[in-house]
N, C-alpha and C positions, 0 to 999 in steps of 0.2 A: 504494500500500500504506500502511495507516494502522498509524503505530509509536510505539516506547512505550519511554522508557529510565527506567534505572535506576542509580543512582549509587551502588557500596557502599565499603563502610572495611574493615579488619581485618586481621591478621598473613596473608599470603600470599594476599592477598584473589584473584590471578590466579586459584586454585584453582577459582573460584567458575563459570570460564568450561566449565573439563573437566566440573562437576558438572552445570552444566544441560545441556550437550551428552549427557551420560551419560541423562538424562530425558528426553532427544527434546525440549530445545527448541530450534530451531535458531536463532542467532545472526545478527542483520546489522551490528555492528557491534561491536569492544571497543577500549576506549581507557583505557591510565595515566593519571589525574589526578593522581596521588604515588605516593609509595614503598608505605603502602598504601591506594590508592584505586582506583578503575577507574568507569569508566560502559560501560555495558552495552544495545547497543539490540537491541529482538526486536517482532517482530509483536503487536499491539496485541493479537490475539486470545489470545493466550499469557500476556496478561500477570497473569489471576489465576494461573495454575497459577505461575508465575515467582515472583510471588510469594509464596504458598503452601511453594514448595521452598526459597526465600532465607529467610523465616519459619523454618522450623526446620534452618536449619544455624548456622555461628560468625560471620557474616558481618553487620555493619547495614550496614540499608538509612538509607541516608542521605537521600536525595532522591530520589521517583520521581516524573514528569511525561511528558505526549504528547509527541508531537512534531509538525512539519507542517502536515496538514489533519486528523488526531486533535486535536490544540493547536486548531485552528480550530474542529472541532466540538465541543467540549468548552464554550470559550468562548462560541459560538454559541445556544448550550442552556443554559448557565447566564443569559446577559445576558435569553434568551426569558422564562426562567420568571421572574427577578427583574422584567420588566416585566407578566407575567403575575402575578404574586403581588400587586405593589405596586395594579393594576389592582383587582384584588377588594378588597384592603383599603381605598381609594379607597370602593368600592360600599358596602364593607359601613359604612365610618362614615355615607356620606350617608344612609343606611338607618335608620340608629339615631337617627339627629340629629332625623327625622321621628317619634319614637319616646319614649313618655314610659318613661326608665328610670329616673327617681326623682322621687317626691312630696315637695315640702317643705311647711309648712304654718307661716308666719310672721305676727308681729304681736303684740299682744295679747291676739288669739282663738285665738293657737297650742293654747292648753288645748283647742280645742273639735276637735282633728284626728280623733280616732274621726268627728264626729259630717258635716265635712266630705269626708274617704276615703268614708265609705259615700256622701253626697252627689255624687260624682264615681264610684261606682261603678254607683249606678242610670242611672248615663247614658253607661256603657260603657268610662267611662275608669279605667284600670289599667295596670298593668308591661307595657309593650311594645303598648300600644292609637296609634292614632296621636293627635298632638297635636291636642286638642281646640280648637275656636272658645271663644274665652275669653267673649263675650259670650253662650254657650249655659250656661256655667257659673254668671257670676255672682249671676242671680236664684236660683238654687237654691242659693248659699252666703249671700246676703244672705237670706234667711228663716227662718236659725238664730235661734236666740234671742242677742239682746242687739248684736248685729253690725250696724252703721253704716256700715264701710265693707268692699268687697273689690276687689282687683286681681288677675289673673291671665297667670303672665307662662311663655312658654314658649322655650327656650333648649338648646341642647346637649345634650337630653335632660333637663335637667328642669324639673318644670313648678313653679313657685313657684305658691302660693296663697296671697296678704296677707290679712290679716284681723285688721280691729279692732272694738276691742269701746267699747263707751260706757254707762256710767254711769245715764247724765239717760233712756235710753230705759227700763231695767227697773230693780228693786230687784234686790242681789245676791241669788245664792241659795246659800246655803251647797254645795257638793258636796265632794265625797271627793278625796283626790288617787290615781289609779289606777298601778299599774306599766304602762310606755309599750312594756313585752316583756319574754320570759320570761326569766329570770337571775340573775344575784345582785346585791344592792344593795351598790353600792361606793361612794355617797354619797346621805347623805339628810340636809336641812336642814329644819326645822321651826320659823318663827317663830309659829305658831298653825296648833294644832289638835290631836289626839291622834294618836301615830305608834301603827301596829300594825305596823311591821316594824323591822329594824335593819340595821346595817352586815354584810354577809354572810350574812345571809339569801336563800336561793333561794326567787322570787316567780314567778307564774305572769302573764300579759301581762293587763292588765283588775284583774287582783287589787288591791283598796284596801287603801292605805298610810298613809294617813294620814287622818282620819275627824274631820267635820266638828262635833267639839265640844270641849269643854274638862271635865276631870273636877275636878268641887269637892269632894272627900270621897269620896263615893259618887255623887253629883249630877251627871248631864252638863247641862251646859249650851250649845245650840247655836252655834256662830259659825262664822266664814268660817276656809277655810284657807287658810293661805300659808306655801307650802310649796317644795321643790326635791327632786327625784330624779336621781341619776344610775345605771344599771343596766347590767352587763357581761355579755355572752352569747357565746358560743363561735360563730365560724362554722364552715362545711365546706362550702363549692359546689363542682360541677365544671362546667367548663364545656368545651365540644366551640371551643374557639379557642387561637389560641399564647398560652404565658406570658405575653407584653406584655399581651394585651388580654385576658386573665382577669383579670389582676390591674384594667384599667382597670374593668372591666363588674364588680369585685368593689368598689370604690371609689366606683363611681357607686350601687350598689345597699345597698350599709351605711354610705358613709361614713368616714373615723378609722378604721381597723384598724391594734389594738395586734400585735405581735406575729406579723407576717402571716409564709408560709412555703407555698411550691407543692411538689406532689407534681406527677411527669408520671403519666398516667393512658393504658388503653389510647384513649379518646375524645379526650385533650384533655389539662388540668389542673387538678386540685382545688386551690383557695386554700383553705388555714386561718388561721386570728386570734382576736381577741378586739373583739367589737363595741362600740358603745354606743351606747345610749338616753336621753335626758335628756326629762323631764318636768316641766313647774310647774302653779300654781295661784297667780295673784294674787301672785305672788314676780317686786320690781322689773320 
């Protein structure tokens, strides 16, 4: 028979034994632990309802546990699923590691990331594509303009793409500096060029920020920009995995989140924050 006790406190806590017996539950054991204490054992199957009737009388329940081969199956079933859980979790990171869950795009030619993202998207690679042969990428990032050199490195889900830029191969050519995503501008530096946004301004992603000339009067006159953005945007993902690895899969996929904070959801749990973006142009 598989049993199930119960440990209660309270002013005449005996009482407790005539009330469930009053409820038809039958008893196989009662024992005084103090003056007012008792441990209480009853058929395992009983023991929501035991529950349920100690729940609304004068009595705490202080400690309820199996006993026996209940204590053994209990144990048995919990150790199963902890090696079952920890199993999948095992699966699912090796899964992900083969798995690009974030683009970086460094170097010099970091400015040119629109123009290498697309580069890497006509060739199938994107959020959660498998990791790409890096020598399938390279010649189609080296045929940007002004790009001398690239490396491409893939790691823990994300895929680094180096990129530099030189000089001696092209003449500069003036461009714009763009917002790097949509949000508000919470810092912008401008050692040349004309800014058309400011601090707090909400900017749409692409939107030009700072524009490739200088005003003499009324007179533009062309030149290079060099410039810096930083831009803050609200996240909200859900995602169908535990808290832990929302928040990891929320970190790999934005980055620095200010501000973070989980909801539980009925799939999962939604991460909220505040992101950010940083953008240059020829700035250090």
């Amino acid at each position: 028979m598989l049993k199930y006790e119960f440990e209660l406190e309270g002013l005449s806590v005996h009482r407790a034994v005539d009330r469930l017996l009053r409820e038809g539950i039958p008893l196989l054991a009662a024992r005084k632990t103090a003056k007012n204490g008792i441990k209480i054992a009853i058929n395992a199957l009983d023991r929501k309802k035991t529950f349920a009737i100690l729940q609304g009388s004068c009595y705490n329940i202080k400690k309820s546990r199996p006993l026996g081969l209940m204590r053994v199956f209990e144990e048995t079933f919990r150790a199963a699923g902890l090696f079952i859980g920890t199993a999948l979790a095992l699966l699912f990171v090796f899964f992900l590691q083969g798995r690009v869950l974030r683009i970086e795009v460094t170097g010099s030619g970091s400015y040119l990331e629109p123009e290498v993202r697309a580069a890497l998207s006509e060739r199938g690679v994107g959020y959660f594509s498998p990791m790409p042969d890096k020598n399938a990428l390279i010649p189609a990032v080296l045929s940007l303009p002004r790009v001398h050199f690239v490396s491409v490195e893939g790691q823990n889900g994300i895929l680094t793409v180096r990129v530099e830029v030189s000089d001696e191969l092209s003449p500069l050519t003036p461009s714009p500096l763009c917002a790097p995503a949509g949000g508000t501008v919470e810092e912008l530096v401008v050692l040349r060029g004309t800014p058309l946004a400011a601090v707090g301004q909400t900017v749409e992603e692409g939107q030009e920020l700072v524009a490739p000339y200088a005003l003499h009067g009324e007179e533009k006159a062309e030149c290079l920009v060099i410039a810096r953005v930083k831009v803050s945007f609200p996240i909200s993902r859900e995602y169908r995995l535990s808290e832990e690895r929302a928040l990891l899969q929320a970190f790999l996929e934005f980055g620095e989140i200010a501000d973070v904070h989980t909801t539980r959801t009925a799939d999962g749990w939604r991460v909220e924050g505040t992101g950010h973006a940083e953008g240059s142009i020829n700035f250090g």
